[in-house]
N, C-alpha and C positions, 0 to 999 in steps of 0.2 A: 213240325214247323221249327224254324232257326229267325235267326235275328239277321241275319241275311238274305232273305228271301223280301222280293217288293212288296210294294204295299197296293193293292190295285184298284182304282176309281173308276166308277163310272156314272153317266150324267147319259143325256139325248143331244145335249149340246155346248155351251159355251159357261153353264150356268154352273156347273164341275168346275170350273176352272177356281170359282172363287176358295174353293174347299182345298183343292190344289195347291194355291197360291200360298194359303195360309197353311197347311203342313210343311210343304217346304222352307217354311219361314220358323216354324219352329220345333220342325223335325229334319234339320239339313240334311243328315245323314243316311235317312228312309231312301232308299229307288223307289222311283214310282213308275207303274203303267197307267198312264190316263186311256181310256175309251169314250169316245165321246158319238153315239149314236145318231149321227146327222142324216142318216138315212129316214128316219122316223121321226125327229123332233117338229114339233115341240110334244115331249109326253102328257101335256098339262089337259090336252083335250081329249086323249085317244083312251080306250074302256079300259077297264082294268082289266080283262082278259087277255088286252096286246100288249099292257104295260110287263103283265107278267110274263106273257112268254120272251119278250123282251128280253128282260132282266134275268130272266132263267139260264138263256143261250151265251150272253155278256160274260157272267157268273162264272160259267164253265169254262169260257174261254180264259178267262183271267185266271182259274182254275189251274188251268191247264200251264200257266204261262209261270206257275211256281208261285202263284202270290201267296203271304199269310196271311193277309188281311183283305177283304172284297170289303167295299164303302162304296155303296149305293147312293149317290153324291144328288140328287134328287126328289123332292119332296114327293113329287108326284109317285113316283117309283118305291120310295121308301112307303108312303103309305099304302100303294097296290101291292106291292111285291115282297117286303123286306120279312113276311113267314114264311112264307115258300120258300125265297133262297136258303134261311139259315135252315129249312127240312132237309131242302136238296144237298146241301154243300157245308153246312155248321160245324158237321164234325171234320173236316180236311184242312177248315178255313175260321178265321176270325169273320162275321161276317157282320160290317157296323153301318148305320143309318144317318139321316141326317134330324129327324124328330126325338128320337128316346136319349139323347144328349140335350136336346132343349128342355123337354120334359125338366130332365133332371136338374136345368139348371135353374129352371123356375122354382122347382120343388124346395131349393135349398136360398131360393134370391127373392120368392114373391111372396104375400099373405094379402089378406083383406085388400086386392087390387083390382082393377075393371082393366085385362089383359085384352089386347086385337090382335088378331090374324090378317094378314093379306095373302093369297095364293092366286093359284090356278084352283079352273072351275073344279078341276078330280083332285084335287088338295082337299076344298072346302067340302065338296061331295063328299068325301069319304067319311069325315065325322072323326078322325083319327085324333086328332087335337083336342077336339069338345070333351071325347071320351077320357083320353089321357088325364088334361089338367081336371075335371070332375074328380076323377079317382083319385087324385092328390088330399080329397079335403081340405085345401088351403082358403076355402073361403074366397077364392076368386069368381068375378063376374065376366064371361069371355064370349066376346064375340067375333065372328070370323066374316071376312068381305071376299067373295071372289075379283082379282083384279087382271084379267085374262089379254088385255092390251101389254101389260107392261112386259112379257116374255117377248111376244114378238119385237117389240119397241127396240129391245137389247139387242137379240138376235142383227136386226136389220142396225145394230152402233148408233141410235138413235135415243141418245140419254143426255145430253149435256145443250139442247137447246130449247127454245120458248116451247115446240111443238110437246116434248119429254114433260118440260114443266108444267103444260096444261093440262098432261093426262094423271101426271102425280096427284096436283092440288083436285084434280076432277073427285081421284079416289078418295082419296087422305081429306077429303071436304065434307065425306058422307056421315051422314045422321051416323050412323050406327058407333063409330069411330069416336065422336065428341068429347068423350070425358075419359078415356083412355088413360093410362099413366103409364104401359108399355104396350111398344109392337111388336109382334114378332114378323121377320121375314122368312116366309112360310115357304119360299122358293130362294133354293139356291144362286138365282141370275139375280136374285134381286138384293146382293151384295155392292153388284156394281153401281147401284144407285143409293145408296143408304146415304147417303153425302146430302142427295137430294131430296131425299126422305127429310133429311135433318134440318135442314135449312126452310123445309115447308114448315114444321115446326114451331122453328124458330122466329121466321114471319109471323104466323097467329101470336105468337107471346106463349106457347105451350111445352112444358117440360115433360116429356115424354122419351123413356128409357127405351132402344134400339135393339132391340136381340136379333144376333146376327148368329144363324145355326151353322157356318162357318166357319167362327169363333169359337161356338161349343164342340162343336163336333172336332175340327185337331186339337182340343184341351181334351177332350176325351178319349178319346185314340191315345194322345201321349203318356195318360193314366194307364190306360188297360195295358199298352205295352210294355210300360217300367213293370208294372206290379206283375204280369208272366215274364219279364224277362228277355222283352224280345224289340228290344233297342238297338239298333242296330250301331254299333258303334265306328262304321266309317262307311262311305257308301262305296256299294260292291257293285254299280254299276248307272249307266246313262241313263234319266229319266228316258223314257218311251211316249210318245202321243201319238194315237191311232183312232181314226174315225171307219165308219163304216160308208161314208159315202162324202170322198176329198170333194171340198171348195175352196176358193182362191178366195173367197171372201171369211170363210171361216179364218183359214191359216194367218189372214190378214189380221183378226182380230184378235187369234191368237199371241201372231207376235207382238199385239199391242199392249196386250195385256200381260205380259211377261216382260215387255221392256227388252226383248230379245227373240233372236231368229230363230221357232221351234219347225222343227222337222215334222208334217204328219203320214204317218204311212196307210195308207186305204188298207179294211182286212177286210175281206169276203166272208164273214162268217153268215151272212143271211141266204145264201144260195137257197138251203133245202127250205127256207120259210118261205119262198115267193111264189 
């Protein structure tokens, strides 16, 4: 590996972007390959045995494409998938997640706290969280809410009006949630709402700390790469964005979300799976 070689993402859809947005923001100099598996999203519903072979084929291909670093930009993914990759590919590849940077940042930012989760249904299914922060012994109380509308909501750019609002306050209203003192957002898409997260909040009268695993996750990427060495110190080349199955609605959303005209190129990598 060199410090010139990209740094490679992948997501099922639009929900990578937030992880994206924010490395390039304070890792300018990183090339990036986003992949963004629109062929198959949302991965928040599908078994873990599609997640994984998903994420196995992605992996390779990004693999293949020179990256040093593979970032499974997806909670869903990262909790199905993220041993298997680094078995298959760890030793070629950095291979980093979107939950073992949260972990860590609670490890070192929470104690005697009543922590919430929001996800997808194979987020909360998985137990991946529960287990993690228990093993911290920080004496936190955590409870996790599956919240399976709000992927879709994003996907279809359906976030900033009354409909968006009622399904937020629906969730964010649940018993389980009450006495909270931080959230985490357990899905990458659900960056793009944290705004509105905040301001539900803010209505009840409740001060509740946001963890946003977008934020941890390029603070941790930019650590692991200073301390090996592998900072790229000017970029050696054009971000790349590639889906597995082009939509004029995706791309749209894309360039909204960039604030700028991103190119995506369709890959066929799914042939032999269909």
């Amino acid at each position: 590996m060199n410090s010139t070689q990209p740094i490679g993402i992948f997501d099922s859809g639009i929900g990578g972007l937030t992880v994206t947005k924010v490395i390039k923001e304070i890792l300018p100099n990183e090339s990036i390959i986003y992949f963004g598996d629109t062929a198959h999203l949302p991965y928040g519903g599908k078994s873990t045995a599609a997640i994984q072979a998903y994420s196995a084929r992605i992996a390779d291909y990004l693999l293949n494409q020179s990256c040093k670093v593979i970032l499974i930009a997806c909670n869903s993914a990262s909790a199905a998938a993220y041993d298997l990759v680094r078995k298959l590919i760890g030793k070629k590849a950095m291979v980093f997640d979107v939950i073992n940077p949260t972990i860590d940042y609670i490890s070192e930012n929470s104690c005697n706290q009543k922590i919430g989760l929001i996800g997808t249904q194979q987020t909360i299914n998985s137990g991946v969280y529960a287990e993690k922060i228990s093993a911290l012994n920080r004496n936190i109380d955590f409870v996790a809410l599956a919240t399976p509308l709000l992927v879709p909501m994003i996907e279809e750019g359906i976030y900033e009006d009354r409909i968006s609002r009622d399904i937020i306050k629906r969730y964010l209203s649940d018993q389980s949630l009450e006495t909270i003192n931080a959230l985490i957002l357990g899905c990458t898409h659900y960056p793009i709402i944290k705004k509105q997260i905040g301001a539900y909040f803010s209505e009840v009268g409740r001060e509740v700390e946001i963890i946003d695993s977008a934020e941890t996750t390029a603070k941790a990427l930019r650590s692991h790469l200073e301390y090996h060495h592998l900072l790229a110190k000017r970029k050696s080349r054009v971000d790349e964005f590639k889906v597995s199955d082009h939509t004029s609605s995706f791309e749209r959303i894309t360039n909204i979300f960039f604030g700028e005209e991103v190119h995506l190129a369709q890959v066929p990598i799914w042939e032999t799976l269909r």
